[in-house]
ZADODO-67878 format. One record per residue (C-alpha): x, z, y. Coordinates in nm, 3 decimals. Example, Ala and Ser with C-alpha at 12.3 -4.5 7.8 and 13.67 -1.06 7.14 Angstrom:
! ZADODO-67878
(atom (1.230; 0.780; -0.450)),
(atom (1.367; 0.714; -0.106)),
//
This chain:
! ZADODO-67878
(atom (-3.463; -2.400; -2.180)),
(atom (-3.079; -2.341; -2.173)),
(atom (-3.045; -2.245; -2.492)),
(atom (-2.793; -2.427; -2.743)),
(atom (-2.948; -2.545; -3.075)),
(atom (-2.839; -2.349; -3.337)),
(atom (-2.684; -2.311; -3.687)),
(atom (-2.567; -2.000; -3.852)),
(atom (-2.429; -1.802; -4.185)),
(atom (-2.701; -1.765; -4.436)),
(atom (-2.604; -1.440; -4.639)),
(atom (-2.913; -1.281; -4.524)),
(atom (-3.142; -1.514; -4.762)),
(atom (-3.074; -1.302; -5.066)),
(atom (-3.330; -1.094; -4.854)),
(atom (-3.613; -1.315; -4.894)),
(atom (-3.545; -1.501; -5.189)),
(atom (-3.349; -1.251; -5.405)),
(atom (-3.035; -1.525; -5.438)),
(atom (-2.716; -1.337; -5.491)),
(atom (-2.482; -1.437; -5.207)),
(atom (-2.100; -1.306; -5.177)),
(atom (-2.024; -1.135; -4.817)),
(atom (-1.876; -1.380; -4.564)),
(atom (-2.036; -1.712; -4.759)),
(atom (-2.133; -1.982; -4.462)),
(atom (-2.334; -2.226; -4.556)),
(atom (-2.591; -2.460; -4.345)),
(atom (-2.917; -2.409; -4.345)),
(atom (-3.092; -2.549; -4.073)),
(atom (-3.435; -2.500; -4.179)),
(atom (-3.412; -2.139; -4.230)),
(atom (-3.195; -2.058; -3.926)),
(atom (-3.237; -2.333; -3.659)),
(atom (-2.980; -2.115; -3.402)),
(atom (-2.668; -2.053; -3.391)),
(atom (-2.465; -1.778; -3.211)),
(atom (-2.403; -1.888; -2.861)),
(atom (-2.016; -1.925; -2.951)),
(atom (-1.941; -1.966; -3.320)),
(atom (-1.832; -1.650; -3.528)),
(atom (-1.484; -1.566; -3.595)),
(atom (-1.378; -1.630; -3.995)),
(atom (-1.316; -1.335; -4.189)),
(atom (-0.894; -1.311; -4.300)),
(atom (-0.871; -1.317; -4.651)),
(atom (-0.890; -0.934; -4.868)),
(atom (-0.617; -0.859; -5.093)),
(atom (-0.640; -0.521; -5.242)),
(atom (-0.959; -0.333; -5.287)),
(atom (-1.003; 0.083; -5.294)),
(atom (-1.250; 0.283; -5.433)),
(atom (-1.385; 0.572; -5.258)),
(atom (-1.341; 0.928; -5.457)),
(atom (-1.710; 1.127; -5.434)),
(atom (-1.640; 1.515; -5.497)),
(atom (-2.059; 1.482; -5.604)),
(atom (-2.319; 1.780; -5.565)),
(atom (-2.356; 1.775; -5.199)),
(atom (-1.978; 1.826; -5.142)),
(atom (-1.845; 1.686; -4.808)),
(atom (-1.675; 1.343; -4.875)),
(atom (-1.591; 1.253; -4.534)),
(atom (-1.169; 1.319; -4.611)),
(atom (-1.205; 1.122; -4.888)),
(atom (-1.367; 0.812; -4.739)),
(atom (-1.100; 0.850; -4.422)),
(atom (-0.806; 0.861; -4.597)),
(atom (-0.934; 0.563; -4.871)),
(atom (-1.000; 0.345; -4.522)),
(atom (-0.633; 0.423; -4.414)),
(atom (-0.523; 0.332; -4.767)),
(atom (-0.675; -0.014; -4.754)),
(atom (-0.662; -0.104; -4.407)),
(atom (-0.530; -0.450; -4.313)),
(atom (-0.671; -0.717; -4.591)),
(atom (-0.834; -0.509; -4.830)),
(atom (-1.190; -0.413; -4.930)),
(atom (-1.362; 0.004; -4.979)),
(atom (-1.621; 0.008; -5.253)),
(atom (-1.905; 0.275; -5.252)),
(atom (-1.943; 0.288; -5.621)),
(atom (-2.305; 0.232; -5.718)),
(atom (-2.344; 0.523; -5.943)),
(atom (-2.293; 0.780; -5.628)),
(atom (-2.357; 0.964; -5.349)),
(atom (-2.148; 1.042; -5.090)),
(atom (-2.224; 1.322; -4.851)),
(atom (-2.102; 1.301; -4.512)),
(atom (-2.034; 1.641; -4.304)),
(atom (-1.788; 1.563; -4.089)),
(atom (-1.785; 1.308; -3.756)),
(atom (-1.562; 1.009; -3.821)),
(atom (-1.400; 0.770; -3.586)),
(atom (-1.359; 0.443; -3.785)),
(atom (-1.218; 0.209; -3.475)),
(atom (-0.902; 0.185; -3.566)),
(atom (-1.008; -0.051; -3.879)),
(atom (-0.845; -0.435; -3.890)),
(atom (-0.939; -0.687; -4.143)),
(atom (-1.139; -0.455; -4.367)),
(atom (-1.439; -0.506; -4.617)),
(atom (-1.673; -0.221; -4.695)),
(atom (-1.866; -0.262; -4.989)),
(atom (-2.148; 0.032; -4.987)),
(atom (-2.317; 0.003; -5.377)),
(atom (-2.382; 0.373; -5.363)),
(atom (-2.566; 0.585; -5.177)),
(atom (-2.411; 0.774; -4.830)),
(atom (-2.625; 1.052; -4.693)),
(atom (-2.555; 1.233; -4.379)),
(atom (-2.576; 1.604; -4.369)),
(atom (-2.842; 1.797; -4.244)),
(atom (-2.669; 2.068; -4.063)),
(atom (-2.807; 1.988; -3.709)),
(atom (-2.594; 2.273; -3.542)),
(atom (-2.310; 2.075; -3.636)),
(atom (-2.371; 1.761; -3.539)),
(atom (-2.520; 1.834; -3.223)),
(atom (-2.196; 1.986; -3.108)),
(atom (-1.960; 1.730; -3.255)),
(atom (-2.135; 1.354; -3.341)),
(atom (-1.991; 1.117; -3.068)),
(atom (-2.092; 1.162; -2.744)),
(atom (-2.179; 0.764; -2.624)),
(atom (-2.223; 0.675; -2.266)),
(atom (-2.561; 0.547; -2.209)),
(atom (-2.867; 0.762; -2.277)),
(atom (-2.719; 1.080; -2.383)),
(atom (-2.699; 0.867; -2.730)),
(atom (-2.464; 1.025; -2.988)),
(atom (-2.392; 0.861; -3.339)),
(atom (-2.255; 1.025; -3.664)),
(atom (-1.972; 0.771; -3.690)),
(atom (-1.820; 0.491; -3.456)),
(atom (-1.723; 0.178; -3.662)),
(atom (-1.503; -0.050; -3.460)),
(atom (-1.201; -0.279; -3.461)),
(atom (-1.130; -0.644; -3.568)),
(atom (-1.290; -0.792; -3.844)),
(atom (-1.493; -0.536; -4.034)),
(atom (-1.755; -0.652; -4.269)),
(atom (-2.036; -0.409; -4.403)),
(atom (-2.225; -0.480; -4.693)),
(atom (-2.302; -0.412; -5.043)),
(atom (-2.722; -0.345; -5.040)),
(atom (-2.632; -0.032; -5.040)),
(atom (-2.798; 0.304; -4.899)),
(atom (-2.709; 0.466; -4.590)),
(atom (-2.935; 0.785; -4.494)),
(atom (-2.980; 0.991; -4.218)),
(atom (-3.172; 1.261; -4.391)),
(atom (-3.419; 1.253; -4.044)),
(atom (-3.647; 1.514; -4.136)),
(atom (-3.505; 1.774; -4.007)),
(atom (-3.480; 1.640; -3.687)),
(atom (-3.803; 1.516; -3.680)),
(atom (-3.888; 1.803; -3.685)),
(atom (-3.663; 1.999; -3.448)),
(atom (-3.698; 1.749; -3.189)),
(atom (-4.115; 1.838; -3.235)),
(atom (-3.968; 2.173; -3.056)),
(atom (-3.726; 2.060; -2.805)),
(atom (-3.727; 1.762; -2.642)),
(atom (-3.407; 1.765; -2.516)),
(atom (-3.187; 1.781; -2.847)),
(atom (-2.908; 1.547; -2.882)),
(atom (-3.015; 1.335; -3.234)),
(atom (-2.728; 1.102; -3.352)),
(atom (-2.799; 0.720; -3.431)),
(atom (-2.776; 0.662; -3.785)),
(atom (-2.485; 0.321; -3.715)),
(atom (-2.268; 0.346; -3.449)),
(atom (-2.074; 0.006; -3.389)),
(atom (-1.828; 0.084; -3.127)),
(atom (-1.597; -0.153; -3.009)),
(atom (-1.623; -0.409; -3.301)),
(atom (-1.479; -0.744; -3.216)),
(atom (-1.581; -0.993; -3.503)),
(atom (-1.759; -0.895; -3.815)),
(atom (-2.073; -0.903; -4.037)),
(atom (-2.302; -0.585; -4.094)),
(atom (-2.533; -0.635; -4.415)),
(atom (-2.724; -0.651; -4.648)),
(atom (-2.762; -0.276; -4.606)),
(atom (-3.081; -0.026; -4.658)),
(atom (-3.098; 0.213; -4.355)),
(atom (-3.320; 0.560; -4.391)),
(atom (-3.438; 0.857; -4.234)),
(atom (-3.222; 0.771; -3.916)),
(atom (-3.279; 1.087; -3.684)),
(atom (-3.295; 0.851; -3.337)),
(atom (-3.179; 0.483; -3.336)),
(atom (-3.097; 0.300; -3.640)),
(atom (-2.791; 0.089; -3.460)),
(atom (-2.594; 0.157; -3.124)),
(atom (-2.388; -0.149; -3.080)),
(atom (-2.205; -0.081; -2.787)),
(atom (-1.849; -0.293; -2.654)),
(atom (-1.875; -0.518; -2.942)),
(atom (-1.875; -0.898; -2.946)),
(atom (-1.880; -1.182; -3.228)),
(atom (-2.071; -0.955; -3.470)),
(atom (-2.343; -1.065; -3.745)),
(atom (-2.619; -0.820; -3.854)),
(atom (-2.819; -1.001; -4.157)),
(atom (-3.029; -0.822; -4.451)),
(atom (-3.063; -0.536; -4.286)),
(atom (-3.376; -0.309; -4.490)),
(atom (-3.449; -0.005; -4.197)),
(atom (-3.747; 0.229; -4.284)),
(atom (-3.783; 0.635; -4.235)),
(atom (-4.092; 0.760; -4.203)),
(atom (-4.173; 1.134; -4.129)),
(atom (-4.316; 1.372; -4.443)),
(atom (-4.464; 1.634; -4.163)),
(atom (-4.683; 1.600; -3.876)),
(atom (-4.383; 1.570; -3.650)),
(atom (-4.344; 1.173; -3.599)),
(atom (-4.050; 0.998; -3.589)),
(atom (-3.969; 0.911; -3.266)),
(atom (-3.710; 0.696; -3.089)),
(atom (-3.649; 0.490; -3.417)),
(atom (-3.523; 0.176; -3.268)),
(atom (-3.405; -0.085; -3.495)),
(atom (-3.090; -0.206; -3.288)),
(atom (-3.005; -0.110; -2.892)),
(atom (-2.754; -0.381; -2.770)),
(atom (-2.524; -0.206; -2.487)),
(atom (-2.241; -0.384; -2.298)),
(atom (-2.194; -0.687; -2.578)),
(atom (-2.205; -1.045; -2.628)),
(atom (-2.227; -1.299; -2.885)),
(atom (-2.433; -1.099; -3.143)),
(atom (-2.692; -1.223; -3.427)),
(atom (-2.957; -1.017; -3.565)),
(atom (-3.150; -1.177; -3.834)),
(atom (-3.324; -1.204; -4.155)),
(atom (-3.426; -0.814; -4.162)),
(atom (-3.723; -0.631; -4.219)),
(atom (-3.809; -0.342; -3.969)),
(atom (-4.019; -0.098; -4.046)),
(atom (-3.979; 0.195; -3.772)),
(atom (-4.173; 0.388; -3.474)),
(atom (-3.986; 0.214; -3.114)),
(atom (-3.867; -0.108; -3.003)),
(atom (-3.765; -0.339; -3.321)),
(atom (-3.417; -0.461; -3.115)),
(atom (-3.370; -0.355; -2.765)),
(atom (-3.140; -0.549; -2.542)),
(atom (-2.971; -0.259; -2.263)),
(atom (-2.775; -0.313; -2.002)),
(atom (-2.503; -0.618; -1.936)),
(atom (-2.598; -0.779; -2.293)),
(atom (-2.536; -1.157; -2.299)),
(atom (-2.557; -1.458; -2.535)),
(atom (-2.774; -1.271; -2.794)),
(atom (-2.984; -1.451; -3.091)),
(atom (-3.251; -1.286; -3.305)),
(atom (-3.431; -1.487; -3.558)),
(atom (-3.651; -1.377; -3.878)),
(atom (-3.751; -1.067; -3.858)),
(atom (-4.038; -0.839; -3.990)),
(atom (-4.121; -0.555; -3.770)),
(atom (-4.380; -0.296; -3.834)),
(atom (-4.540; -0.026; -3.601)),
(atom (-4.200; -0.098; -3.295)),
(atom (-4.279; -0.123; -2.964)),
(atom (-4.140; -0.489; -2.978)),
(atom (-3.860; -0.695; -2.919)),
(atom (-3.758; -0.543; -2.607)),
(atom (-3.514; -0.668; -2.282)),
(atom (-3.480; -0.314; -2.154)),
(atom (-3.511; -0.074; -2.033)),
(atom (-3.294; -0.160; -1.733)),
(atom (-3.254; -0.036; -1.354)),
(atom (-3.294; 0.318; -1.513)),
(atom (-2.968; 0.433; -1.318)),
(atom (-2.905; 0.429; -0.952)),
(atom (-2.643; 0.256; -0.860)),
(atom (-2.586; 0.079; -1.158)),
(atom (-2.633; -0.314; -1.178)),
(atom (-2.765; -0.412; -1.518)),
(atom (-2.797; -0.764; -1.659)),
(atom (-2.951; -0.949; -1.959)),
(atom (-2.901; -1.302; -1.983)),
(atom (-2.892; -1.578; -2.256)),
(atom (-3.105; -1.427; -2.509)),
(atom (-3.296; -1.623; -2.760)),
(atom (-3.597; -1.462; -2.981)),
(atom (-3.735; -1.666; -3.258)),
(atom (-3.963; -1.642; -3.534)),
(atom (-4.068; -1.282; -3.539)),
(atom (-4.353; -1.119; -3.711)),
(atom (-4.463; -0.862; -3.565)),
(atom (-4.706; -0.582; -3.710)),
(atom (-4.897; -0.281; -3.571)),
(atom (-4.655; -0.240; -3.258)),
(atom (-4.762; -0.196; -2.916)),
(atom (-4.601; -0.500; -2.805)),
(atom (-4.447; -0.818; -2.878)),
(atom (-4.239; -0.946; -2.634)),
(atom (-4.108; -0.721; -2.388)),
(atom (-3.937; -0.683; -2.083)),
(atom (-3.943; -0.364; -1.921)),
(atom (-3.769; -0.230; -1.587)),
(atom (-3.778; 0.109; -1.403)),
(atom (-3.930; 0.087; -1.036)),
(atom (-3.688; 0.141; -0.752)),
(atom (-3.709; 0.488; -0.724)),
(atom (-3.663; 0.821; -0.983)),
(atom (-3.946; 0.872; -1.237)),
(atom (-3.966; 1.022; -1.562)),
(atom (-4.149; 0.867; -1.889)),
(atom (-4.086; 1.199; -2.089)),
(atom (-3.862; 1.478; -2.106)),
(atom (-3.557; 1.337; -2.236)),
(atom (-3.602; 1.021; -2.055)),
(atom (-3.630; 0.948; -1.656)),
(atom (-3.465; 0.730; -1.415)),
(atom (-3.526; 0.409; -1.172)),
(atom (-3.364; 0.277; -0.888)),
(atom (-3.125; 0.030; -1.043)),
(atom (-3.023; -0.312; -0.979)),
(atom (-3.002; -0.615; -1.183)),
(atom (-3.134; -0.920; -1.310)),
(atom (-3.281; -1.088; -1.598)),
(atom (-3.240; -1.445; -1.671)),
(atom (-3.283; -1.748; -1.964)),
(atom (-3.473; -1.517; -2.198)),
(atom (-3.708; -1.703; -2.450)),
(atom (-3.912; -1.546; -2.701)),
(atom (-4.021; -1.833; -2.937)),
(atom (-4.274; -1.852; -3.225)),
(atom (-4.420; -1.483; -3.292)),
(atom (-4.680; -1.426; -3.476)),
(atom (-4.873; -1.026; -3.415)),
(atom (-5.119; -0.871; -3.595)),
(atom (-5.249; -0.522; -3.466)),
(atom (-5.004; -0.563; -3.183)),
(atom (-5.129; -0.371; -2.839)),
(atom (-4.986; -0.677; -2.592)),
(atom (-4.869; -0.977; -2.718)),
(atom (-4.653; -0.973; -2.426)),
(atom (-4.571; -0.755; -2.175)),
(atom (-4.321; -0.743; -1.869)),
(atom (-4.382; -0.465; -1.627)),
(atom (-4.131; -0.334; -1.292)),
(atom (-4.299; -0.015; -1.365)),
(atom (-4.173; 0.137; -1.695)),
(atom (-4.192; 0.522; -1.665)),
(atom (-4.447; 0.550; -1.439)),
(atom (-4.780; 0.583; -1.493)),
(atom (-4.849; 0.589; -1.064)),
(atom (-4.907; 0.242; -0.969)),
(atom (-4.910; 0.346; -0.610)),
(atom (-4.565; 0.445; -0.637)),
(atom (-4.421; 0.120; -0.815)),
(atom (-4.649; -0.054; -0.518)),
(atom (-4.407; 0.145; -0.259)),
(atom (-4.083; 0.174; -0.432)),
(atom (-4.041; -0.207; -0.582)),
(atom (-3.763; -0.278; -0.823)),
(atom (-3.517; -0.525; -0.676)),
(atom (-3.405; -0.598; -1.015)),
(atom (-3.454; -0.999; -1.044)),
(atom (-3.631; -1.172; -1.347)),
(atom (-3.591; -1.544; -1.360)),
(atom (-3.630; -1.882; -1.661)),
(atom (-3.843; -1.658; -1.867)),
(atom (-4.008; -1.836; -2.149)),
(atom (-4.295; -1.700; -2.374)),
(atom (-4.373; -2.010; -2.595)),
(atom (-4.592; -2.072; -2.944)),
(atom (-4.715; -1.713; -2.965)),
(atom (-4.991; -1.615; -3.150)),
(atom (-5.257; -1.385; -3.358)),
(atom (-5.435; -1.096; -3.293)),
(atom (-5.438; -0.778; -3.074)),
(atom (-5.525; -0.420; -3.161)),
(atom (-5.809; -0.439; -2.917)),
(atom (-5.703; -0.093; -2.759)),
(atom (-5.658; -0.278; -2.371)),
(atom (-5.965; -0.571; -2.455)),
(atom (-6.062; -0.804; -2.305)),
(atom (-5.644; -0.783; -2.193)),
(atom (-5.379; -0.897; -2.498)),
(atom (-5.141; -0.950; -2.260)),
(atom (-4.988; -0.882; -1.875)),
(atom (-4.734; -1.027; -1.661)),
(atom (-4.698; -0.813; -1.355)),
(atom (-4.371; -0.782; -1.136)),
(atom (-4.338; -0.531; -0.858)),
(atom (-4.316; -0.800; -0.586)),
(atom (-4.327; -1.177; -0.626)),
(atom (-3.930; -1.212; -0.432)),
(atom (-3.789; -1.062; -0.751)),
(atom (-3.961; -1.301; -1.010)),
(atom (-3.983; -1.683; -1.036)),
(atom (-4.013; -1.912; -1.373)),
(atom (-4.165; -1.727; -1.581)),
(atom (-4.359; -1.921; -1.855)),
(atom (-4.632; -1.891; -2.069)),
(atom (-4.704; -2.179; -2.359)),
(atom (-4.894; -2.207; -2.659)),
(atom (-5.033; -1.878; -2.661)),
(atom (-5.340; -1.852; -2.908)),
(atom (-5.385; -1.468; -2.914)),
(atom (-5.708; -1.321; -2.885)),
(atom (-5.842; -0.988; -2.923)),
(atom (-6.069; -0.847; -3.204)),
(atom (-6.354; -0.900; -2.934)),
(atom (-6.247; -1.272; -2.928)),
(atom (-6.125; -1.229; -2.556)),
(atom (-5.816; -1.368; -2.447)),
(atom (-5.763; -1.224; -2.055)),
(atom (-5.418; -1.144; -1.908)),
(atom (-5.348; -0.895; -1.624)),
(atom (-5.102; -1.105; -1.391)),
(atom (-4.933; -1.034; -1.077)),
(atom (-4.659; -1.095; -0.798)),
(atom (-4.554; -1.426; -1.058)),
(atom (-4.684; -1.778; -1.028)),
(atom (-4.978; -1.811; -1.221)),
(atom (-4.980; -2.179; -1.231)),
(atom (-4.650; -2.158; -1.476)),
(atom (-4.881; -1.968; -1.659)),
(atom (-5.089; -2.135; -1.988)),
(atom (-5.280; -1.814; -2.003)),
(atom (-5.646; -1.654; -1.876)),
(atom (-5.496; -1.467; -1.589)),
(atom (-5.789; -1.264; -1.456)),
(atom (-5.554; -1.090; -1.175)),
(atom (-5.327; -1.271; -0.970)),
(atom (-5.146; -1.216; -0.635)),
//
């Protein structure tokens, strides 16, 4: 496997072992965090004066407030939430322009629920139709505090229960962000995503808490922990995940990811795609390393998932194929399922359920030095005797794939996977269909 050993900043233990650690403290602690970023992290400049954010209180938009106390302390100093308040955000705010800034959330911010509004003016991102509340970019902007941010979702749970095709902002929008460290935060009720990162690089997410369930019949949908667009050099670790869609997603022309120690509940996995959703377009995901993940009631584990080579739709709100691409030096190490639909899956066919047309249209997006390794657990049973399948759309597009120390069975006891168009014989699994 081309992937470095590792060794990285261990904030994000006061997560599992309640130790009070100050933002920005590196340490070593190989044992808990065996990887290192794929280029070492950028140091933090040193914070001289520190701002507290006004809250007007009872619902009262404090989006001016928390603006102009950004501008104040811009440039070496550090914004503290207070932890006795809540700060109700109305208004759309574009924080790139911040440099060498802490933000210290104790408190509580809550989004508005005035969907009219933010349909027509949350920012408008360029991949997906995704929009976000606020875009948080710059140099050297560290997030933290254990403090609440909250998309009050509900309401768009609901909405989006009656039209499809409404445009629901991502609860974290990181935009741009070149060097920094987001967490230990507690994310709720996001309406769609939980994280856009998007044009960032250099950037550690650790301690992140996500959960938002829906209180009416109308699920939450499109919950995904993190979606990684167009950046590189990014850690996601030590975070519990307890959502309804992929856990972290890596999109199109991410590089030189790691995600280690996480706990995610009822995703659809740890995901490398969707890609080749956009004709035209070349997408690539390369160097990405996925270790130690628990993974809980989720239809899948590991993931990768591309569109076939010609226009489909999944749903509604989502369609596409056609794309170019490749995929290459992935590795999804140790993971441990329980309830878990596949314990890996990698399909050319996302989107479309008509097997006749991924047969005739094949993606030509390439998949190559994949490694599934020391996987294990149980299955939800709901494809036995299958836990798993490896199927590419033709076998010119895939080569090295790999398949080691799997021990997954289903509740049954079976332990069959569905393979195709890849060499079986790289393969330490019960292939039952090969070509």
């Amino acid at each position: 496997m081309k992937v470095p050993t590792l060794l990285t900043q261990a904030i994000g233990l006061a997560l599992f072992f309640g130790v009070a650690v100050e933002a920005n403290a590196y340490s070593r602690t190989d044992a808990c965090h065996p990887h290192h970023p794929f280029k070492p992290l950028p140091a933090s400049h040193a914070r001289h004066k520190t701002c507290h954010v006004p809250s007007h209180g009872n619902g009262k938009d404090d989006s001016a407030n928390i603006l102009s106390t950004l501008k104040r302390c811009n440039n070496g100093g550090k914004v503290v939430f207070d932890a006795d308040k809540t700060y109700t955000v109305g208004k759309a705010m574009d924080l790139t322009f911040l440099q060498h800034v802490d933000l210290e959330i104790l408190g509580t911010v809550q989004f508005t629920n005035d969907t009219d509004y933010w349909q027509a003016n949350a920012f408008k991102q360029i991949y997906q139709n995704a929009t976000t509340f606020f875009q948080l970019g710059g140099t050297d902007v560290n997030v933290y505090g254990d403090g609440t941010l909250d998309g009050n979702g509900q309401v768009w749970y609901d909405l989006y229960a009656e039209d499809a095709l409404i445009l629901r902002p991502i609860l974290v929008g990181i935009i741009g962000l070149q060097g920094g460290t987001i967490g230990p935060l507690k994310l709720r009720y996001s309406p769609q995503w939980y994280h856009f990162v998007a044009n960032s690089s250099n950037v550690l997410f650790e301690g992140i808490d996500i959960s938002g369930y829906s209180k009416s019949a109308h699920t939450a949908k499109n919950t995904d922990g993190w979606d990684l667009y167009r950046s590189t050099n990014i850690v996601i670790q030590d975070s519990v995940i307890n959502n309804g869609d992929d856990c972290v997603s890596f999109k199109p022309n991410v590089t030189d990811i790691v995600v280690q120690n996480l706990h995610c509940n009822g995703s659809h996995g740890i995901s490398v795609g969707s890609l080749g959703q956009y004709k035209g377009e070349v997408d690539i995901v390369e160097n990405v390393l996925v270790y130690n993940i628990s993974m809980f009631n989720a239809s899948d584990g590991a993931r990768i998932k591309v569109w076939p080579g010609v226009s489909s739709a999944l749903s509604t709100d989502l369609q596409g194929g056609g794309g170019s691409g490749s995929v290459k030096n992935i590795t999804y190490d140790m993971m441990t399922i329980d309830n878990v639909d596949y314990a890996i899956e990698v399909t050319q066919c996302y989107g479309q359920s008509n097997l006749t047309l991924c047969n005739e249209y094949p993606s030509s997006l390439t998949i190559s030095d994949v490694h599934f390794t020391n996987i294990k657990g149980t299955t939800s049973g709901k494809y036995d005797p299958v836990v798993g399948t490896i199927v590419c759309s033709s076998p010119d597009v895939c080569s090295d794939i790999y398949a080691t120390e799997i021990d997954v069975t289903s509740p049954s006891g079976d332990n069959s996977f569905t393979c195709k168009n890849v060499d079986d014989s790289l393969l330490d699994v019960n292939c039952t269909t090969s070509s």
